[in-house]
C-alpha positions as CSV (number, residue, x, y, z in Angstrom):
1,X,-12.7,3.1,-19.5
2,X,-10.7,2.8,-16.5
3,X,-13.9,1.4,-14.4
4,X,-13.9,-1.2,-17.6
5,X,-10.6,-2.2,-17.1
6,X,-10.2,-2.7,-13.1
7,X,-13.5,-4.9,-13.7
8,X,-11.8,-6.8,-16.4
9,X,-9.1,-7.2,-14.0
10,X,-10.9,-8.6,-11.5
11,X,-12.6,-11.1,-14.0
12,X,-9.3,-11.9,-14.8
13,X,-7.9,-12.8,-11.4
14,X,-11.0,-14.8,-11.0
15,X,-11.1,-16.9,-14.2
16,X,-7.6,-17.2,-14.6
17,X,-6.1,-17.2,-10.9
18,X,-2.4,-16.6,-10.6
19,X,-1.7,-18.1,-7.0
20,X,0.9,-16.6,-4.5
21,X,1.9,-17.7,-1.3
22,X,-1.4,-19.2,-0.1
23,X,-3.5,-20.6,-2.9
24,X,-7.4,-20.2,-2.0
25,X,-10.4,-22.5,-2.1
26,X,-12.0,-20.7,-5.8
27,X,-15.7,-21.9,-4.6
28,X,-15.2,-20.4,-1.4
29,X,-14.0,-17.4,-2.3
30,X,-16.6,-16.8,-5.5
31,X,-19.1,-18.2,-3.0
32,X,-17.9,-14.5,-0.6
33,X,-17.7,-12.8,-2.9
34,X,-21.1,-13.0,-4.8
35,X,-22.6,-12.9,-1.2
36,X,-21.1,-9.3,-1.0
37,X,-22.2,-8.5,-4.0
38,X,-25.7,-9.3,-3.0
39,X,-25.7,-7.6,0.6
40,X,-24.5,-4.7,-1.4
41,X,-27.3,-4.3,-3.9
42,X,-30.0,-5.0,-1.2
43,X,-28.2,-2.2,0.9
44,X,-28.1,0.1,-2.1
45,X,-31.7,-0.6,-3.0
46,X,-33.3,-1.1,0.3
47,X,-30.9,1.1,3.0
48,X,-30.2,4.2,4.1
49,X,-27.2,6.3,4.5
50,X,-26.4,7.0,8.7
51,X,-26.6,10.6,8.9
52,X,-23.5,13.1,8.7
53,X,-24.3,14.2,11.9
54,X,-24.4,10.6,13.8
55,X,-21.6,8.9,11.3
56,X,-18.9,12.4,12.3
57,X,-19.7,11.4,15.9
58,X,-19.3,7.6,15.4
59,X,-15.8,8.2,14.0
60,X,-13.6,8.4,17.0
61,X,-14.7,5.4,19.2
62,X,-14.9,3.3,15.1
63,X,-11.4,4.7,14.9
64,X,-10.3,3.2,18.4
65,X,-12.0,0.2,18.2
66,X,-10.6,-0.7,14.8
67,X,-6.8,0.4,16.6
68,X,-7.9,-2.1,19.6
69,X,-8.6,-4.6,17.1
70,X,-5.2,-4.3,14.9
71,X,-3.1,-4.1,18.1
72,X,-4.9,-7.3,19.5
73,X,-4.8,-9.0,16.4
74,X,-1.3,-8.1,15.7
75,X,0.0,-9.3,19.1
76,X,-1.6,-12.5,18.9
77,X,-0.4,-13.5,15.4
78,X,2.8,-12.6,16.1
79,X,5.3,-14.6,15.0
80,X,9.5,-14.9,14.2
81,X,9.9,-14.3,10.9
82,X,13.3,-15.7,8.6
83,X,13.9,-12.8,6.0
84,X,14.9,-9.3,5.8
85,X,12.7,-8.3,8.8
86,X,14.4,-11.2,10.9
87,X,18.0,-9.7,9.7
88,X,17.2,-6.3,10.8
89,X,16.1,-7.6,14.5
90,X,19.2,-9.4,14.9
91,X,21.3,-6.6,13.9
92,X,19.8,-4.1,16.9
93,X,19.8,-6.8,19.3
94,X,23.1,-7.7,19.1
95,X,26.3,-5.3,20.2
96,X,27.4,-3.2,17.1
97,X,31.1,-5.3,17.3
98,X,29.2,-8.2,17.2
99,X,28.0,-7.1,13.5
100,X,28.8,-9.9,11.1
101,X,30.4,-9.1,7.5
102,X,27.3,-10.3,6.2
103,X,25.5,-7.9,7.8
104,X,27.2,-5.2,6.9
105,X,27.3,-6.4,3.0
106,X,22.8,-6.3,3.5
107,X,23.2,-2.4,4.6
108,X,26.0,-1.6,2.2
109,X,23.6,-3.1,-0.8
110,X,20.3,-1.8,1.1
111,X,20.9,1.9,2.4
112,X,17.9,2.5,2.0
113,X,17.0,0.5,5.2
114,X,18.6,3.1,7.5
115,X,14.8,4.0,8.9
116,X,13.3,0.7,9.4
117,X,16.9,0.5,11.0
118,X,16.2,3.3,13.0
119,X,12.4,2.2,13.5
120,X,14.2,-1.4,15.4
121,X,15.9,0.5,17.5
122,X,13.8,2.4,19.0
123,X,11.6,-0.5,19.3
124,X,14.3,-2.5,21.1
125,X,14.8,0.0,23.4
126,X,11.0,0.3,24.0
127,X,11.3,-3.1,25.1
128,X,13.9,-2.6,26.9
129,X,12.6,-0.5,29.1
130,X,9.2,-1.9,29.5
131,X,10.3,-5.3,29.7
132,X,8.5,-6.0,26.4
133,X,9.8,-8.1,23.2
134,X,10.9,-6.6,20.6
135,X,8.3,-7.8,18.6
136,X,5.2,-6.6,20.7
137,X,7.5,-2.9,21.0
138,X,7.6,-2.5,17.4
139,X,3.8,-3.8,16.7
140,X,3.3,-0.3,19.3
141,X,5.0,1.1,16.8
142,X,3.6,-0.3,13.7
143,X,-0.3,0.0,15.9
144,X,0.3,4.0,15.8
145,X,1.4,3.8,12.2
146,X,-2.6,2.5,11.8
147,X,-4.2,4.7,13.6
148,X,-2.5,7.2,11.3
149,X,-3.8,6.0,8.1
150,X,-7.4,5.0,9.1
151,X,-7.0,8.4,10.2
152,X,-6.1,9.6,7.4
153,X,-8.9,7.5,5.3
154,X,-11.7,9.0,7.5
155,X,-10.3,12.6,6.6
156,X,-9.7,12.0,2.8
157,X,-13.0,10.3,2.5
158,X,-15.3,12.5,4.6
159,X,-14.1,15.1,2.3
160,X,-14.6,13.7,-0.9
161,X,-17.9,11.8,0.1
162,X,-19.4,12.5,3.7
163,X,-18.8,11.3,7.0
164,X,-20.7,8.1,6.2
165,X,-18.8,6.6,3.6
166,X,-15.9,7.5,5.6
167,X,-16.8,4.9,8.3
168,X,-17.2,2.1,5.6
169,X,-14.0,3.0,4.0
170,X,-12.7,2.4,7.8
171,X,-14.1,-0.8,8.0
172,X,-13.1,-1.7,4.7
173,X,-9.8,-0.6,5.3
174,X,-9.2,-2.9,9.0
175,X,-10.7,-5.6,7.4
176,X,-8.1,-5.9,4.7
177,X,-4.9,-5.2,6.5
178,X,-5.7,-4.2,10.0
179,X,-7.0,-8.0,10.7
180,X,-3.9,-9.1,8.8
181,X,-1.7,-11.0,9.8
182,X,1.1,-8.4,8.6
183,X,0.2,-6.2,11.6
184,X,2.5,-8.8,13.1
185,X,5.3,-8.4,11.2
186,X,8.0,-5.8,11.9
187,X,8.8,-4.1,8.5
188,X,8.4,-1.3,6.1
189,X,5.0,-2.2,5.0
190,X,2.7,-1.6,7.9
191,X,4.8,1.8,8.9
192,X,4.6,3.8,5.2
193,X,0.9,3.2,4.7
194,X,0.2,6.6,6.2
195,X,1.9,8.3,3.6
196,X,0.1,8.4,0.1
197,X,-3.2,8.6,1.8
198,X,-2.2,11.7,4.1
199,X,-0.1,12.9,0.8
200,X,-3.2,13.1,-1.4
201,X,-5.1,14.5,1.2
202,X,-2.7,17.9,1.9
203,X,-3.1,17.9,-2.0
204,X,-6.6,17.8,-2.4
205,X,-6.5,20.5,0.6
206,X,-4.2,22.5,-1.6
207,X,-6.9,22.2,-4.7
208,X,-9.4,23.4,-2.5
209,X,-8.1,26.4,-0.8
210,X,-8.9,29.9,-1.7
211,X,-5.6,32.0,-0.7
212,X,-2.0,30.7,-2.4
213,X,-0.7,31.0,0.4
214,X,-2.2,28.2,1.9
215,X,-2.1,26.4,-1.2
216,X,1.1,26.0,-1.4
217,X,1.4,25.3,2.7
218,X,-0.4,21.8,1.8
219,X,1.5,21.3,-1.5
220,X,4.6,21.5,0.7
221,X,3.1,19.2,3.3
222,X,2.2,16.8,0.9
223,X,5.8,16.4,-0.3
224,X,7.5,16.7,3.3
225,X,4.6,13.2,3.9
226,X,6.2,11.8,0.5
227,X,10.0,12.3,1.3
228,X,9.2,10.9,4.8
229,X,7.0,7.7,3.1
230,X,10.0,7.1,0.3
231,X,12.8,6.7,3.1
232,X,10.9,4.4,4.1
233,X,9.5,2.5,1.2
234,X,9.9,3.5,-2.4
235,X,6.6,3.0,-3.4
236,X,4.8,6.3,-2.8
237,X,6.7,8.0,-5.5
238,X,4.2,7.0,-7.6
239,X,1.9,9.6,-6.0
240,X,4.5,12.8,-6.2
241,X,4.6,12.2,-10.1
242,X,0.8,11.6,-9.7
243,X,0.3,14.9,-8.0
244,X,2.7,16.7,-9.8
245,X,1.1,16.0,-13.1
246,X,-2.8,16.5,-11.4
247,X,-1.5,19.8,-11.0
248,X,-0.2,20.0,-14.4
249,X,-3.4,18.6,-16.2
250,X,-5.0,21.4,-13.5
251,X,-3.4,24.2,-15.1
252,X,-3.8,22.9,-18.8
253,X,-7.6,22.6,-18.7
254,X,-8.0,25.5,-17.1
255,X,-5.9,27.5,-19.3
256,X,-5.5,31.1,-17.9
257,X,-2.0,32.5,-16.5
258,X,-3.6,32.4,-12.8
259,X,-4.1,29.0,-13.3
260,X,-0.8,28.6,-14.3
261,X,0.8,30.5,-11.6
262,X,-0.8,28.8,-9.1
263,X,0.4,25.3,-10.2
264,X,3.8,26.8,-10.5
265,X,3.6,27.9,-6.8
266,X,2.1,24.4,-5.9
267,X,4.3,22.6,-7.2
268,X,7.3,24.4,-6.0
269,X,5.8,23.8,-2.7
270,X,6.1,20.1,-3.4
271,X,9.8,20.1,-4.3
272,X,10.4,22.5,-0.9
273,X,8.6,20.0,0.9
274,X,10.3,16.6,-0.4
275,X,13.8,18.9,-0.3
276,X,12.8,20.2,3.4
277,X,11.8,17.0,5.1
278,X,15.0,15.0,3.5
279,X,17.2,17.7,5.0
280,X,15.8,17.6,8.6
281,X,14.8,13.8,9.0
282,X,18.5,12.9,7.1
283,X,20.7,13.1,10.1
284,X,17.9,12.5,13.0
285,X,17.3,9.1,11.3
286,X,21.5,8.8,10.8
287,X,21.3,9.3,14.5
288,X,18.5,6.8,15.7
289,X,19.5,4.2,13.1
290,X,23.3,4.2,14.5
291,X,24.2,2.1,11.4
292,X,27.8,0.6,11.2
293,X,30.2,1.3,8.8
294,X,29.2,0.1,5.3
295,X,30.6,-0.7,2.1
296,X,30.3,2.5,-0.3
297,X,29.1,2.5,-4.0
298,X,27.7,-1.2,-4.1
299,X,24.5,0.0,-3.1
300,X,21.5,-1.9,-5.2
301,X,21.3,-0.6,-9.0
302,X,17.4,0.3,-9.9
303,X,18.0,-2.0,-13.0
304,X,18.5,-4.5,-10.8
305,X,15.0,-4.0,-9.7
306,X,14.1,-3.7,-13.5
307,X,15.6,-7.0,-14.2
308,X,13.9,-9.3,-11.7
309,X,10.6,-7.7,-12.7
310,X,10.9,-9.0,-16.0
311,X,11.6,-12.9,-14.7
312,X,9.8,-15.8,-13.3
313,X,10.5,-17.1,-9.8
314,X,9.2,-20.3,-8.0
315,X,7.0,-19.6,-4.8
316,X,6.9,-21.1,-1.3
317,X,4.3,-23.4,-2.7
318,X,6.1,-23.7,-5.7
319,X,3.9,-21.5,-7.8
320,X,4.9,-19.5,-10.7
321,X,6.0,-15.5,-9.4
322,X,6.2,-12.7,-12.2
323,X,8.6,-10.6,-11.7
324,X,9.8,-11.3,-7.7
325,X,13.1,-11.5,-5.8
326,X,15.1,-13.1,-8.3
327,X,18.1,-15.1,-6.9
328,X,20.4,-15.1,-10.2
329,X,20.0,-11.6,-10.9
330,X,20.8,-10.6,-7.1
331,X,23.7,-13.2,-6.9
332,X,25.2,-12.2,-10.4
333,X,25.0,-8.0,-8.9
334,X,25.3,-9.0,-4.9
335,X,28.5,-6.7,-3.3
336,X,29.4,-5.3,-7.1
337,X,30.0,-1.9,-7.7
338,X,26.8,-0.1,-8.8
339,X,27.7,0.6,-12.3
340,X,28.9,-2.8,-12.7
341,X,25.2,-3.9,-11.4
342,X,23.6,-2.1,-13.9
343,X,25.7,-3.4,-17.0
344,X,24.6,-6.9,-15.6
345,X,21.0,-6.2,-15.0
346,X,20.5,-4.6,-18.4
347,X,22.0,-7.9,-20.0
348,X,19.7,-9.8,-18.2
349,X,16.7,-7.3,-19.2
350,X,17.9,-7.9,-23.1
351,X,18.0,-11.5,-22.5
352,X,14.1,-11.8,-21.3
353,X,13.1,-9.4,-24.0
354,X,14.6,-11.1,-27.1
355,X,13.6,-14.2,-25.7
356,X,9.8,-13.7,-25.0
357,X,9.3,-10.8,-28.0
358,X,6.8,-9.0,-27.8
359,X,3.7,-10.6,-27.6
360,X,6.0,-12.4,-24.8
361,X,6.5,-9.4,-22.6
362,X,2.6,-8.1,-22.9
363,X,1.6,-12.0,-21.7
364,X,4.2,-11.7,-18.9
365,X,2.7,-8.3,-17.9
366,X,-1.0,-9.5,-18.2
367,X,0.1,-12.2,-15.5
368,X,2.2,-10.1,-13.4
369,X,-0.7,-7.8,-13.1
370,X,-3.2,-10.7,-12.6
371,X,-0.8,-12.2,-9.8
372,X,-0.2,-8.6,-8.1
373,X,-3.8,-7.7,-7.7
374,X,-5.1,-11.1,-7.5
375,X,-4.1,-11.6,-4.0
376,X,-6.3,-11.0,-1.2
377,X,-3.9,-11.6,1.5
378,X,-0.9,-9.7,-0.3
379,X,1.9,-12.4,0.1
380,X,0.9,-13.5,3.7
381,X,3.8,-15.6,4.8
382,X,5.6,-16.1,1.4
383,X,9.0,-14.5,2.8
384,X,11.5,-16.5,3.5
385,X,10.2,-19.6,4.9
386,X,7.7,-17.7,6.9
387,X,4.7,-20.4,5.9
388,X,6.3,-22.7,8.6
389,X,6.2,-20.4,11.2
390,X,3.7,-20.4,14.1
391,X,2.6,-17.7,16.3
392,X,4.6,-17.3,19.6
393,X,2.0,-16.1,21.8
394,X,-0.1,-19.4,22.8
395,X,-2.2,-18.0,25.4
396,X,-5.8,-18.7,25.3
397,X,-7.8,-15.4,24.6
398,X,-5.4,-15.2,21.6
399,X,-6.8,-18.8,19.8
400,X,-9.5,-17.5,18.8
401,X,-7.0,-15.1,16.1
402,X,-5.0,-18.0,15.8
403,X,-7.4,-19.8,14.4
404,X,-7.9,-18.0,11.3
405,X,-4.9,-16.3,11.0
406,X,-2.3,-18.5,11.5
407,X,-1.2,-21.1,8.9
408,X,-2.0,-23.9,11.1
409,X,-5.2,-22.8,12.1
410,X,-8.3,-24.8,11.3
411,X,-10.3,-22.0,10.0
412,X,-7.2,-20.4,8.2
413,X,-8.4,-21.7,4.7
414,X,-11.9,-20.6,5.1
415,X,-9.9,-17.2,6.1
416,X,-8.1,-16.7,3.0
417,X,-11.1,-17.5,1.0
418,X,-13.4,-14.8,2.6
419,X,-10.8,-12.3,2.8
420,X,-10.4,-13.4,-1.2
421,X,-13.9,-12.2,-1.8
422,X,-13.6,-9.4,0.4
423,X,-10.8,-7.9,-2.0
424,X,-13.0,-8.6,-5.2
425,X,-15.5,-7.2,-4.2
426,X,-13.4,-3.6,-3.0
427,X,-11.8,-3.5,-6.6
428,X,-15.5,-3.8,-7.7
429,X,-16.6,-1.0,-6.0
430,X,-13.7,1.1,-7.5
431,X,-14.5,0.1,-10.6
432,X,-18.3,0.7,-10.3
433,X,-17.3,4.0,-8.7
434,X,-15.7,5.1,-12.0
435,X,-18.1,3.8,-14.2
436,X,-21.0,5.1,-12.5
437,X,-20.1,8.1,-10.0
438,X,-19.5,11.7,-10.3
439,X,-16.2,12.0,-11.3
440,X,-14.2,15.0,-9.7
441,X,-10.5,16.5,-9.8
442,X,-10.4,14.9,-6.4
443,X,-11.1,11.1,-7.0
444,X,-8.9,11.6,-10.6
445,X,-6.1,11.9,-8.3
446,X,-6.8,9.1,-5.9
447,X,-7.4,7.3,-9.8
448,X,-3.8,8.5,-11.0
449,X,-2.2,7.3,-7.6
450,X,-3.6,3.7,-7.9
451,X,-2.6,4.0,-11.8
452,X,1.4,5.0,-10.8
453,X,1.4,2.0,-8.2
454,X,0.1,-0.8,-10.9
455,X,2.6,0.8,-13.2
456,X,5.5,0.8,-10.5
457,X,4.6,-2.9,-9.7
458,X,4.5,-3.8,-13.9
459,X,8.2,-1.8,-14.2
460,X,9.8,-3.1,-11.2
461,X,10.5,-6.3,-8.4
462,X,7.4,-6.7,-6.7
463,X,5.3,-9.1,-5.0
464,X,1.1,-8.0,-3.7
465,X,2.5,-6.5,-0.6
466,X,3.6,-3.6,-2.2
467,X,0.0,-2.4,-2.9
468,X,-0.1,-2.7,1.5
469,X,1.0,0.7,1.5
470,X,-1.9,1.6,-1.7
471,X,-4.8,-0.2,0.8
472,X,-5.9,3.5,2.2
473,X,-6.2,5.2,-0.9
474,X,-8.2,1.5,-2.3
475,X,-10.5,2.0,0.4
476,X,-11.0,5.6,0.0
477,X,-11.5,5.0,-4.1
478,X,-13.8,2.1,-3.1
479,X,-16.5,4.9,-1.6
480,X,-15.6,8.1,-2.5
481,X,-18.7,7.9,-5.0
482,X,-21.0,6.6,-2.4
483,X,-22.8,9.4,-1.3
484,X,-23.7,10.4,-4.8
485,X,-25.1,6.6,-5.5
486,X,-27.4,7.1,-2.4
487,X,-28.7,10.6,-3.8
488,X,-29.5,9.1,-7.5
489,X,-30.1,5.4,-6.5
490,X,-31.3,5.0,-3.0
491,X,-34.1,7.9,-3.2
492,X,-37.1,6.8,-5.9
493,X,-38.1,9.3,-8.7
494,X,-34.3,11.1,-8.4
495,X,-32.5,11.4,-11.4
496,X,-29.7,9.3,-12.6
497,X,-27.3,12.4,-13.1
498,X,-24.4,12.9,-15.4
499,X,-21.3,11.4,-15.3
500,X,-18.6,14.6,-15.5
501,X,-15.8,13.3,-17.8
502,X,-12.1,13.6,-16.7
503,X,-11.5,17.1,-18.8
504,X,-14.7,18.4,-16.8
505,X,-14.2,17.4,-13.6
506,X,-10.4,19.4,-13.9
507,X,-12.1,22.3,-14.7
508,X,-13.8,24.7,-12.2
């Protein structure tokens, strides 16, 4: 059902396109995407899998070449940007009495910022001392961030399914957001993607291991990763209630008091882990972010959140956004006290629901979900005013980027269509991975992360660049079922196996 659905979703986002910041050529991107489709059958029918033993040496220099090529891509499509990120440079490149009241009223309602904060810093006094800019010392920053999570989808993958779908799931992953223009940009996005990959994999590695002790070690890693990821960006809490209720569903198909017990210990690990790595990194990242004094309880109420979810916006290109930044609910809650914001925002929640109904609400939903996860580029330039930007570095080895990756480039369109495809044809593979591979406790969790980000996306503010932190665990459900297509497919006269359900996959 769920391999049903993502297809249908990607139908949808085909037929009915709901266009963000850069609209795309539709023929062009059909055009890619069909074309994958084909080179992906042939492959499947005619190909043959590199072996473990070649693909688990081929994973280091893969790993640093597709660093090299983020870092390189990165620098050259760097550009100023005129939003939050631009806000945060200006506050650690100025002197702390030089702070404007404005600035302080962004912290005050955005303490959550305190680590990108801290993150700016230490990029500014990179640069400093290396006679660098600050945006080429936070793109180190952001560069080591990548390496982290490709890391980190080589080792969830090679688990799950072999060495050699690990190096596509590399590729696949560079390709989408390591080519990306957003490698350029100094923010939260690039920074937390490391988390829910790493998370799930210190859970899966607590599934797996045969003593409780050790089990519960990765349990607690996996929280201390998600307590690190959420102070950065809130979005991987969607994997700590997904791996605390894979545990859960663990312990309820398997039904004995061992079972039980186990859970019970793993998941207490979690909550030591997210309790742990709060505690320690609270006051190192109070001490790096040197933040000024700030405005107490008028920090951002989650309703607020809530409310702009439920609204429509107008784009950069003056398209239709479901459920974005939201400029009458943030000025009617801007520099309020908290509880104050959340009478407000749940006035404007009643308002949207009495006036769409119900059939109203599942329509917006439909199109929220077709406009998050219908956009290849994941709202590219649709900050601020960032569409009119242009890249600073003008050198000549850096034109070639330029060309496709800036706005103003003359293969930028051709870009966005390609790229388009490219992201079709990933949520195709994830949803011909659940339809036809051999489903495990493993990929059900990977499954239930992806699930909590669409719903966190549907419930709250949100524009395609939240999934940028999701684009590991995509590529890792994209070929997680690879190796078993090669065994039943790509060798004539095997069998066509069984497809576990869910309840059997959970159970030893």
């Amino acid at each position: 059902m769920t391999g049903l659905l993502l297809l249908g979703l990607v139908l949808l986002t085909i037929v009915v396109p709901r266009f963000t910041a850069i609209p795309y050529d539709r023929v062009g991107a059909v055009a890619s995407y069909v074309g994958l489709l084909v080179l992906a059958v042939l492959v499947g029918r005619w190909g043959r899998p590199v072996p473990e033993a070649l693909a688990r040496r081929l994973a280091l220099p893969l790993g640093a070449l597709c660093t090299a090529a983020a870092g390189f891509v990165g620098y050259a499509s760097y550009y100023v940007t005129t939003w939050d990120s631009k806000l945060i440079q200006n506050i650690v490149s100025q002197p702390r009495d030089a702070i404007t009241p404005s600035q302080v009223a962004y912290l005050s309602r955005y303490p959550n910022n305190d680590v990108l904060l801290a993150l700016a810093r230490q990029a500014r006094r990179l640069g400093d001392a290396l006679g660098l800019g600050y945006g080429t010392a936070f793109l180190a920053i952001q560069v080591v961030c990548f390496a982290i999570a490709l890391f980190g989808v080589h080792l969830l993958t090679a688990r799950l399914a072999g060495h050699a779908a690990a190096l596509v799931a590399m590729l696949l992953f560079t390709a989408l957001i390591g080519l990306s223009p957003w490698m350029a940009v100094p923010y939260t996005d690039i920074p937390s993607m490391w988390a829910p990959v790493w998370a799930v994999y210190c859970f899966v590695r607590s599934h797996r291991s045969d003593r409780w002790t050790s089990a519960v070690a990765w349990a607690a890693g996996g929280g201390a990763v998600l307590a690190l990821g959420f102070a950065l960006k809130v979005t991987p809490v969607a994997v700590l209630v997904a791996g605390a209720l894979w545990f859960v569903a663990l312990a309820v198909l398997r039904g004995s008091r061992a079972s039980w017990g186990r859970s019970g210990l793993q998941l207490a690990g979690i909550v030591a882990g997210v309790v742990a790595a709060a505690l320690v990194s609270g006051p190192v990242v109070t001490r790096l972010a040197d933040p000024p004094r700030t405005t107490p309880g008028v920090a951002a109420s989650s309703w607020h959140y809530v409310a702009a979810g439920l609204r429509t916006q107008v784009g950069p290109n003056h398209n239709l956004v479901f459920g974005g930044y939201d400029r009458p609910v943030n000025s009617s809650t801007s520099g309020r006290p908290t509880d104050v914001q959340t009478r407000i925002s749940q006035r404007f929640i009643r308002d949207e629901l009495k006036r769409r109904g119900v059939a109203g609400v599942v329509l917006f939903e439909v199109n929220k979900l077709d406009f998050n996860w219908g956009d290849g580029m994941f709202w590219v330039y649709g900050e601020g005013t960032d569409l009119s930007r242009r890249p600073v570095h003008r050198a000549a080895p850096y034109e070639l980027v330029q060309s496709w990756n800036s706005p103003d480039g003359r293969l930028f369109d051709a870009r966005v269509a390609i790229t388009q495809g490219l992201w079709w044809f990933v949520l195709t593979l994830v949803g011909v991975g659940w339809l036809r591979g051999r489903v495990t406790a493993e990929s059900l969790l990977v499954l239930a992360s992806l699930v909590g980000v669409a719903a966190f996306t549907l419930l709250f503010q949100g524009r395609s660049r939240y999934l940028i932190t999701y684009l590991p665990l995509v590529a890792v459900a994209a070929t997680w079922w690879w190796r078993d297509a090669w065994s039943r497919w790509g060798a004539p006269g095997r069998g066509a196996g069984r497809l576990r359900s869910p309840e059997r996959a959970l159970r030893p």
